[in-house]
MARTI-226267 format. One line per 4 residues: their letters; for each residue y, z, x of C-alpha. Coordinates in Angstrom, 1 decimal. Each point is the difference from the previous one (the first is absolute). Layout:
MARTI-226267
A> Y:Z:X | ...
***
This chain:
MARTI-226267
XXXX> 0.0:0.0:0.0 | 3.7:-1.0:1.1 | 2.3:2.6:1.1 | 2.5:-2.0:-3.0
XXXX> -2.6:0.3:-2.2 | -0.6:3.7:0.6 | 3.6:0.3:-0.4 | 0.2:-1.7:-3.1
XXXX> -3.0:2.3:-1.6 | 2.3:3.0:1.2 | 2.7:-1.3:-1.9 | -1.8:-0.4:-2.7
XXXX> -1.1:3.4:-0.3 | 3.0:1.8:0.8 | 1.6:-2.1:-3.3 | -2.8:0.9:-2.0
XXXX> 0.2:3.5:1.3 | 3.8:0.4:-1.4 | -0.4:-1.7:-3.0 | -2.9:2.8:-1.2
XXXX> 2.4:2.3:1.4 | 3.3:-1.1:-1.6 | -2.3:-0.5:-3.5 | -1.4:3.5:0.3
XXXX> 3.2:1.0:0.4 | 2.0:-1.4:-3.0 | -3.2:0.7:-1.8 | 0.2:3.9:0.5
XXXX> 3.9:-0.4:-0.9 | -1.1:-1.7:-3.5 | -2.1:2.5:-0.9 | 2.2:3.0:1.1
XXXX> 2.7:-2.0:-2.5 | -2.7:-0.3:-3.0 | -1.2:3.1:0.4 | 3.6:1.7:-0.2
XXXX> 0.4:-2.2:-3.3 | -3.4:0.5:-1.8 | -1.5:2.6:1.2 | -3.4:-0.7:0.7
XXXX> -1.3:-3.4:1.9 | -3.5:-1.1:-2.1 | -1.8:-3.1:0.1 | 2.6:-2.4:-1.8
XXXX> 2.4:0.5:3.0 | -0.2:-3.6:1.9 | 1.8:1.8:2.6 | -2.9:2.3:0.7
XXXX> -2.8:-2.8:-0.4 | 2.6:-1.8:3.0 | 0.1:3.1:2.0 | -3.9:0.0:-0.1
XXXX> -0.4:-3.8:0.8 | 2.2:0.9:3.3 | -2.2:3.2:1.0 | -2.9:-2.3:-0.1
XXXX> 1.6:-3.1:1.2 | 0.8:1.9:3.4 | -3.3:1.9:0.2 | -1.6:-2.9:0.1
XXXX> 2.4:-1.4:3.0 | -2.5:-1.4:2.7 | -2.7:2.2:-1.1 | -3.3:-0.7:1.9
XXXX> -2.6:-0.8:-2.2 | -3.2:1.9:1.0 | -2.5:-1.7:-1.4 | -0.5:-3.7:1.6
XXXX> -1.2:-1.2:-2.6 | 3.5:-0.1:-2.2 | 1.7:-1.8:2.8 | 2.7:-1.6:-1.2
XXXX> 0.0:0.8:-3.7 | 1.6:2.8:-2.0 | -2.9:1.7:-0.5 | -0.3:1.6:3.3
XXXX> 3.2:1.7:-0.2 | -0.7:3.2:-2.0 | 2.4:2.7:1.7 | -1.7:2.7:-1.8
XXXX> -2.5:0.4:2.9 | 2.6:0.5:2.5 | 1.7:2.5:-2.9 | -3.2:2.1:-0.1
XXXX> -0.1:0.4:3.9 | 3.6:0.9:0.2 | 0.9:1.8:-2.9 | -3.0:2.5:0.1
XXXX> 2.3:2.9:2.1 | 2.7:0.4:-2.2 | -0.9:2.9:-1.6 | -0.9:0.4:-3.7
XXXX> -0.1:-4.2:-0.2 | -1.3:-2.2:-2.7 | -2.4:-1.9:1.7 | -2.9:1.7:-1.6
XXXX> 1.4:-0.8:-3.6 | 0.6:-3.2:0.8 | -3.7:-0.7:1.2 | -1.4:2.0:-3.3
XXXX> 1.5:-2.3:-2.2 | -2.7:-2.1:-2.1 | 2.5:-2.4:-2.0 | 1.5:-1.4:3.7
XXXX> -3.3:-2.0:2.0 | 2.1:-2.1:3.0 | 1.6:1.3:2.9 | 3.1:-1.9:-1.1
XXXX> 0.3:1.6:-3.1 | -0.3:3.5:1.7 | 2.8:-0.8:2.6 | 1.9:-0.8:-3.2
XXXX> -0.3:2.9:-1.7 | 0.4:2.3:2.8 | 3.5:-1.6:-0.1 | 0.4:1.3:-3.2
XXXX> -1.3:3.6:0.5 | 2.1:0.2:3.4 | 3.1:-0.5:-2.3 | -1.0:2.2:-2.9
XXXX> -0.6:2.6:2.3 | 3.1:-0.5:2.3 | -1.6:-0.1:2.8 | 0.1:-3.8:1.2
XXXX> 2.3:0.8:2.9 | -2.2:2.8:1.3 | -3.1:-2.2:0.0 | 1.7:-2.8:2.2
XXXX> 1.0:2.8:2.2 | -3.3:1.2:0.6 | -1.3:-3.2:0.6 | 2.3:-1.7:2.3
XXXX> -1.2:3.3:2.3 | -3.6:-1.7:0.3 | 0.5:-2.5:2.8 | -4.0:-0.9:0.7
XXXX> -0.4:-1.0:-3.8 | 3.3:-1.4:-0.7 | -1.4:-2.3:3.2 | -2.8:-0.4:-1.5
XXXX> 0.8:-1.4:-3.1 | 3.5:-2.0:1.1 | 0.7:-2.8:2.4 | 2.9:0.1:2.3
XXXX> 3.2:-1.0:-2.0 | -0.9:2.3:-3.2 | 2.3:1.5:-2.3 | -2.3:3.7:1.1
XXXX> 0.2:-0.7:3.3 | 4.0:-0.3:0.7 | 2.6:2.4:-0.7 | 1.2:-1.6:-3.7
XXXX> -3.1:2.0:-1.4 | 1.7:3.3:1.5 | 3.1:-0.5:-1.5 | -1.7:-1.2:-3.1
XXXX> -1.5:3.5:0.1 | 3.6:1.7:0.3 | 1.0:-2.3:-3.1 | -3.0:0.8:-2.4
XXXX> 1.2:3.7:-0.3 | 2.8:-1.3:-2.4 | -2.9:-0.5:-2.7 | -0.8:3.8:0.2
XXXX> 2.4:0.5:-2.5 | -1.3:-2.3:-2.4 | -2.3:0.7:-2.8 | -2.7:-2.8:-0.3
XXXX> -2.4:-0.4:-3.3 | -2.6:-2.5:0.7 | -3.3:-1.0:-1.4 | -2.9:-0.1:2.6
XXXX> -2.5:-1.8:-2.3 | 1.4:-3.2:0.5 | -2.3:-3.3:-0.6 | 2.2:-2.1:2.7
XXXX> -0.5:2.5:3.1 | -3.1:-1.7:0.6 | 1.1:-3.8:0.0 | -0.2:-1.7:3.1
XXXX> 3.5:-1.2:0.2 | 2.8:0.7:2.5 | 2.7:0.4:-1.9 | 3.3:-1.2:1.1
XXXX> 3.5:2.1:0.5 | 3.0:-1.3:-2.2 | 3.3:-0.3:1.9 | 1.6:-1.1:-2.8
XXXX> 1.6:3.3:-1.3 | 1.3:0.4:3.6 | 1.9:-3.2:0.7 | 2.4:1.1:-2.8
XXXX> 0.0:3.8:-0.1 | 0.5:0.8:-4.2 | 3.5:1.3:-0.4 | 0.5:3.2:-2.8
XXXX> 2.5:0.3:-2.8 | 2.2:2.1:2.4 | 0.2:-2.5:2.6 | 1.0:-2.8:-2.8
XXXX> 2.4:2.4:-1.3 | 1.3:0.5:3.3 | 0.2:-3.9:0.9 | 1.6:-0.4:-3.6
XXXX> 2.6:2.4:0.4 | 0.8:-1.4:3.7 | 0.6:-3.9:-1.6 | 2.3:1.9:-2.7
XXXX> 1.7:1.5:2.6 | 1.0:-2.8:1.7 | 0.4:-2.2:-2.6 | 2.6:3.1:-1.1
XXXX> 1.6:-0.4:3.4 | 0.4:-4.0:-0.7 | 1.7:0.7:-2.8 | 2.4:3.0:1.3
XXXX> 1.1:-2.5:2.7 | 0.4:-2.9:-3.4 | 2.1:1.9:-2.1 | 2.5:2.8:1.2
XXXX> 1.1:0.9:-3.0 | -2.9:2.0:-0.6 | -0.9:1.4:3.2 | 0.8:3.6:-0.1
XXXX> -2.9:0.2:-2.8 | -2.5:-2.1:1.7 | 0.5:2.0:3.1 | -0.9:2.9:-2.1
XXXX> -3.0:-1.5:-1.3 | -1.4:-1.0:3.0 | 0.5:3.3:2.0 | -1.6:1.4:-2.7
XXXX> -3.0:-2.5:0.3 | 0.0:0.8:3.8 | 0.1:3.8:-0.1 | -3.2:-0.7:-2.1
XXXX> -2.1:-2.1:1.8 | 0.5:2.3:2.9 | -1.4:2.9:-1.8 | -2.5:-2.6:-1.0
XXXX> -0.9:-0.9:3.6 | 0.3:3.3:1.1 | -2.2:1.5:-2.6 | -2.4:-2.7:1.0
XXXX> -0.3:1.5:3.4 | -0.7:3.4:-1.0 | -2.4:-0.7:-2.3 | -1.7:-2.3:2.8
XXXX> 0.3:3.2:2.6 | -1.4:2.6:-2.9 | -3.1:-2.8:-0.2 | -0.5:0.0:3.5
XXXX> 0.1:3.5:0.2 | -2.4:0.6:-2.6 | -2.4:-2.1:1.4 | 0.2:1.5:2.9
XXXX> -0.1:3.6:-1.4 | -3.4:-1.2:-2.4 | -1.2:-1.7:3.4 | 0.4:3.7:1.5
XXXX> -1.6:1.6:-3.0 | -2.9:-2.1:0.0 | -0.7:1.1:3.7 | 0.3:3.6:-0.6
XXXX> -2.7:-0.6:-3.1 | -2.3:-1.5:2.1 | 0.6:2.4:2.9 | -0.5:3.1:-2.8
XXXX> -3.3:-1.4:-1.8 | -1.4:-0.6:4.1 | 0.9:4.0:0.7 | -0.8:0.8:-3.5
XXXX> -3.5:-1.6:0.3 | -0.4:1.3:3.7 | 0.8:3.2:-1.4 | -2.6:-0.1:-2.4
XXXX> -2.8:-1.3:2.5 | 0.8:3.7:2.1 | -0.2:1.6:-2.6 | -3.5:-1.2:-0.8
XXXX> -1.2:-0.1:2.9 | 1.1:4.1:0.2 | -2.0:0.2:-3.0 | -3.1:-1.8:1.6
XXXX> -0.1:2.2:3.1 | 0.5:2.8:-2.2 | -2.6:-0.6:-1.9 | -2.2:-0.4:2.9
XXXX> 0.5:3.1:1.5 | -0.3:2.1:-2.8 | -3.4:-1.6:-0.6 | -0.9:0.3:3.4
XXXX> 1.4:3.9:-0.1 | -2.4:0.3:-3.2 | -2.9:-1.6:1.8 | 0.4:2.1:3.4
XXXX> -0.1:3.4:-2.4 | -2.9:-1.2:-1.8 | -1.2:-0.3:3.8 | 0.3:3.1:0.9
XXXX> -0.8:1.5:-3.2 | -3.9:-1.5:1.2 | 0.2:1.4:3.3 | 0.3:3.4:-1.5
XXXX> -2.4:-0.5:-2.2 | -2.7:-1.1:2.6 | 1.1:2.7:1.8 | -0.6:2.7:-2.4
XXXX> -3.2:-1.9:-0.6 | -0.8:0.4:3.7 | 0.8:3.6:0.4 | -2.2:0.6:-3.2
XXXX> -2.8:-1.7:1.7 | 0.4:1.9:3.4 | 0.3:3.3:-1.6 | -3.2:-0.7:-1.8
XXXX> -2.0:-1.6:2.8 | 1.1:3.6:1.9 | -1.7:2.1:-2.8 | -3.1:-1.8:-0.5
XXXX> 0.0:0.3:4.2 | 0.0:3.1:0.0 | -2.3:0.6:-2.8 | -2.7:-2.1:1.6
XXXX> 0.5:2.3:3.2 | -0.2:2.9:-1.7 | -4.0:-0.1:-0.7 | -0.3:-0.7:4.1
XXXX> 1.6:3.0:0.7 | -1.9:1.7:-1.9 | -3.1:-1.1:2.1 | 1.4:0.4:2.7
XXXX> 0.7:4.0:-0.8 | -3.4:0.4:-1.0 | -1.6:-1.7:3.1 | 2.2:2.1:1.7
XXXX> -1.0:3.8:-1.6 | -3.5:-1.2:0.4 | 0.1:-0.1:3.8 | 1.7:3.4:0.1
XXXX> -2.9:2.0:-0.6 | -2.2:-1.6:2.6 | 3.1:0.5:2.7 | 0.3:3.8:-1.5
XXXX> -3.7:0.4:1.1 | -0.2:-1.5:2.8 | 3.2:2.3:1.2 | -1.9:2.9:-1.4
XXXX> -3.1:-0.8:2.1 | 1.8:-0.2:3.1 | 1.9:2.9:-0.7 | -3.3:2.1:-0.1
XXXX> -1.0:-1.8:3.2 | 3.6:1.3:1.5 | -1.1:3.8:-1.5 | -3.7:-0.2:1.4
XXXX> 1.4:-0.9:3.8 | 2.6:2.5:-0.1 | -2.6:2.9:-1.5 | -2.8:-1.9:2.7
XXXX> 3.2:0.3:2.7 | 0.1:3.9:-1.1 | -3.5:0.9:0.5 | -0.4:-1.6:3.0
XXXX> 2.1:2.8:1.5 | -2.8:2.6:-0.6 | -3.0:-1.3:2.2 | -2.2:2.7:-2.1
XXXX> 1.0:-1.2:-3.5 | -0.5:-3.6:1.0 | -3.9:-0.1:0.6 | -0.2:1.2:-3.1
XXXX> 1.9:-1.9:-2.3 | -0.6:-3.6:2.2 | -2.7:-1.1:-2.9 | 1.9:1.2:-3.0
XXXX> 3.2:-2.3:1.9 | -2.2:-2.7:0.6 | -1.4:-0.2:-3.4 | 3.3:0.6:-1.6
XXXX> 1.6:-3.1:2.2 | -2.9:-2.1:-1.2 | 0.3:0.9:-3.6 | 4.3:-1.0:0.2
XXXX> -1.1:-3.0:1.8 | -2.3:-1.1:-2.8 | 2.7:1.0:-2.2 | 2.5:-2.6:1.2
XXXX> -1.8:-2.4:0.9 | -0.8:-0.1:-3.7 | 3.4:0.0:-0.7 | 1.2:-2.8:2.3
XXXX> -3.1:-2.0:-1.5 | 1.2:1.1:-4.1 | 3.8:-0.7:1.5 | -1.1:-3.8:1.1
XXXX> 2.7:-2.6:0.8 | 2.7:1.7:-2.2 | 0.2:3.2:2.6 | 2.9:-0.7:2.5
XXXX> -0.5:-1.3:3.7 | 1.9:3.1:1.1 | -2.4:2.5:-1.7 | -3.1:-1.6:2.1
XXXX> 1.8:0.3:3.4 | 0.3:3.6:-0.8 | -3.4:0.5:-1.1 | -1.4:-1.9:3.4
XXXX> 2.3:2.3:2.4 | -1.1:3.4:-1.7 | -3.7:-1.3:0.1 | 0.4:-0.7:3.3
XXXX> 1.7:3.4:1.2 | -3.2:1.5:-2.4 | -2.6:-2.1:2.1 | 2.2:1.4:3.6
XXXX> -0.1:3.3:-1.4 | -3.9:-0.2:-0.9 | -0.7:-0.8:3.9 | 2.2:2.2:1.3
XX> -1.5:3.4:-2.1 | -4.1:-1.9:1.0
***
């Protein structure tokens, strides 16, 4: 491609870029006008069904169709897709109603009535706003050159706050949102702006006015009361202009005042519904730990139950413990007292033993006395011998190791003793 014919194309663009902005433009200041007069802008308005043709006229402006197969027809430019995609952050946003409706089936016909809702809602400006911020799909879906790509769409932006202060009434069940027509913007009502009964009034009372002044220099005769008359005609198109220009500034200014309004609205329901998020979300953790507060006590209620249930169980495993030991003691005490007796003899036993060899160690010391009484001694040892022997043998195993070691020594000293006296 030629640099001329590159420039050409930019040209082009730029002019087409102007004219949608210079036709959005007077559009916004007809319906500002119609609104002040009727109230209310419906359906019947041609102004309105113009202003919409524009909005879709530029959207449309080198819009890259996405699908090949719609090259070069009309049918490939559907700007709802790119609407969706850059749209979707502004908060609270239509896009979902628009999608639900059953009575709209093309994308064309939703990009049309998302015109419509945009207006009703006032909120036109702020959608523009939020998506000349996406840069990656506003290259997406635009060639180089757009309309959403230069800076006309920003100040288009600034502009489209003036229909905040107009109340729109529109029908959304329309057959022709679907039609698969580009409709075309009418300059007509532009080239020659309408002119109001004041401003004929005004242009009337101007042509008197001079024609008076023709005739005040014609005939002098009656010039003081012509000069009367026109200063009197003067003084009153002055107020005329001036009240003109205040009603003009009190427009502007309550534009911008409704303009200001509306952003403190939307700023209110945002911290109003914030607001309302906290405060649920208090009540959700709230809830939670009072339930888990109920579920930790109904914890620890168990725990002291299996405790108690424990204890129980360990104070009665104790007692039957002790019960069952009871009988073995009991055994044990009676095996006990029965070896007593058999120790108690075989004490006694050596104890006589002791008492012979100290009365044998006594009559030792009389020589005479111990000739005689050597038999009756001898046959008195014998007889204790005997004695304990069959008390060691009734004794057994249950007589103490300590008892025999006593027994052996004193029958040994006996048996000493025995040689010694032979």
């Amino acid at each position: 491609m030629s640099n001329a014919l590159k420039d050409c194309l930019s040209r082009q663009n730029a002019t087409e870029r102007k004219n949608f902005l210079a036709v959005c433009r007077l559009n916004i200041q007809t319906l500002c006008d119609e609104a002040g007069i009727s109230g209310v802008i419906d359906d019947n308005s041609d102004n309105l069904l113009n202003f919409c043709n524009a909005i879709e006229n530029l959207l449309c402006h080198r819009y890259r169709v996405q699908n090949k197969k719609h090259l070069g027809t009309a049918d490939g430019i559907v700007y709802w897709e790119f609407l969706k995609l850059a749209c979707k952050s502004v908060p609270y946003n239509c896009i979902q109603k628009i999608n639900t409706m059953d009575h709209v089936k093309t994308l064309r016909g939703k990009g049309r009535a998302w015109i419509r809702m945009a207006l009703m809602e006032k909120r036109l400006s702020e959608y523009f706003s939020v998506a000349l911020m996406e840069d990656t799909v506003l290259k997406r879906f635009y060639d180089h050159g757009s309309f959403m790509l230069n800076e006309e769409a920003h100040i288009l932006a600034n502009v489209l706050t003036a229909l905040n202060s107009v109340d729109f009434s529109l029908c959304l069940r329309s057959n022709t949102f679907d039609l698969a027509v580009v409709y075309s913007v009418d300059y007509t009502p532009f080239l020659k702006y309408p002119i109001s009964d004041k401003q004929l009034d005004l242009e009337e009372a101007l042509i008197r006015m001079e024609r008076n002044r023709t005739q005040n220099d014609a005939s002098s005769t009656c010039s003081g009361h012509t000069s009367t008359i026109s200063e009197r005609e003067l003084s009153a198109e002055e107020e005329l202009a001036k009240l003109k220009r205040q009603m003009k500034i009190v427009v502007d200014q309550k534009a911008y005042l409704e303009e200001i309004l509306h952003l403190r609205e939307v700023k209110c329901t945002e911290l109003t519904q914030q607001l309302l998020q906290w405060d649920e979300q208090a009540e959700k953790e709230k809830s939670l730990s009072d339930s888990i507060i109920v579920e930790l006590q109904g914890q620890l209620a168990e725990c002291q139950i299996r405790n108690r249930q424990l204890q129980d169980q360990t104070d009665r495993g104790s007692s039957n413990g002790l019960q069952e030991m009871d009988p073995v003691l009991a055994r044990n005490r009676n095996s006990l007292s029965l070896q007593r007796p058999s120790e108690d003899l075989s004490s006694k036993g050596v104890d006589v033993v002791a008492q012979m060899d100290r009365n044998g160690f006594c009559s030792r010391s009389s020589s005479d006395q111990s000739v005689k009484h050597s038999a009756s001694d001898q046959s008195v040892r014998r007889s204790t011998e005997t004695m304990i022997t069959r008390t060691s043998s009734t004794s057994g195993s249950t007589s103490r190791p300590r008892a025999k070691s006593g027994f052996s020594k004193q029958r040994s000293k006996l048996q000493k003793q025995d040689k010694f006296i032979r």
